[in-house]
C-alpha positions in Angstrom: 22.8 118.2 2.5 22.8 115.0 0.9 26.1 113.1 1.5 27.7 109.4 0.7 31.0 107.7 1.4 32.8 104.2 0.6 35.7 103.0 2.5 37.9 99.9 2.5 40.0 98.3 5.3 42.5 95.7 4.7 44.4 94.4 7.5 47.6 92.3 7.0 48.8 89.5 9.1 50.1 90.9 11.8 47.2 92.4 12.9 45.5 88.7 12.9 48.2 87.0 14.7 48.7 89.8 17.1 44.7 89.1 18.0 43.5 92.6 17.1 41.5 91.3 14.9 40.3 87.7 13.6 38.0 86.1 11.1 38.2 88.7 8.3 40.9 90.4 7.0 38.5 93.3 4.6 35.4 95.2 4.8 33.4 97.4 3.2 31.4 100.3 4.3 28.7 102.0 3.0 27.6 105.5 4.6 24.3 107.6 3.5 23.8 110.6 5.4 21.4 113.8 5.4 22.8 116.9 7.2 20.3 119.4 8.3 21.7 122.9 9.5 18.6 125.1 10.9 21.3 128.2 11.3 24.4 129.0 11.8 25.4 127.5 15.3 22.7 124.6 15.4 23.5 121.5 12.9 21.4 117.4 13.0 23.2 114.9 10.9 21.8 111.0 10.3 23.9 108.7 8.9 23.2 105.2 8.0 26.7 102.6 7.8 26.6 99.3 6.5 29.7 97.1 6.4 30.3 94.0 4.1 32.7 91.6 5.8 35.0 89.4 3.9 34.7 86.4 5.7 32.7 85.7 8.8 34.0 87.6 12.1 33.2 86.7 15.4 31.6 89.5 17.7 31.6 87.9 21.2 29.4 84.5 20.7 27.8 86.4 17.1 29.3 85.3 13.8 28.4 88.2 11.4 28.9 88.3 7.6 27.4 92.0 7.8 27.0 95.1 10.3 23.9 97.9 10.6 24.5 101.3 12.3 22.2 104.2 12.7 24.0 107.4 13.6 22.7 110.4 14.6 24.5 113.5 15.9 23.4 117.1 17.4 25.9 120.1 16.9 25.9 123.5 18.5 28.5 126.0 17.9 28.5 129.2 19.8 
């Protein structure tokens, strides 16, 4: 399987001054994945996630504009 998703965040002002968050207030993410059942019970999935920033954020001593993430993930259902 083939699979895609966008999605949106968009935190108000309460969320900045409460300290939950700080130097963005919107992002973006792109997700690309491939799925790969081999049966029934027995399921690999890689995703890769890229997310656009509005602003710059700071991630401990890192000021980001953008954020890479590989994901994979191995299923088994019995």
């Amino acid at each position: 399987e083939v699979a895609g998703r966008v999605s949106n965040v968009n935190l108000d002002d309460e969320a900045l001054t409460a300290k939950l968050a700080s130097g963005t207030k919107e992002a973006w993410a792109y997700t690309a994945g491939l799925n790969w059942h081999l049966n029934k019970a027995f399921k690999v999935q890689f995703n890769y996630e890229r997310t656009d920033f509005d602003g710059k954020p700071k991630f401990g001593s890192d000021i980001r504009d953008h954020e890479d993430v590989l994901i994979t993930r191995f299923q088994i259902a019995y």
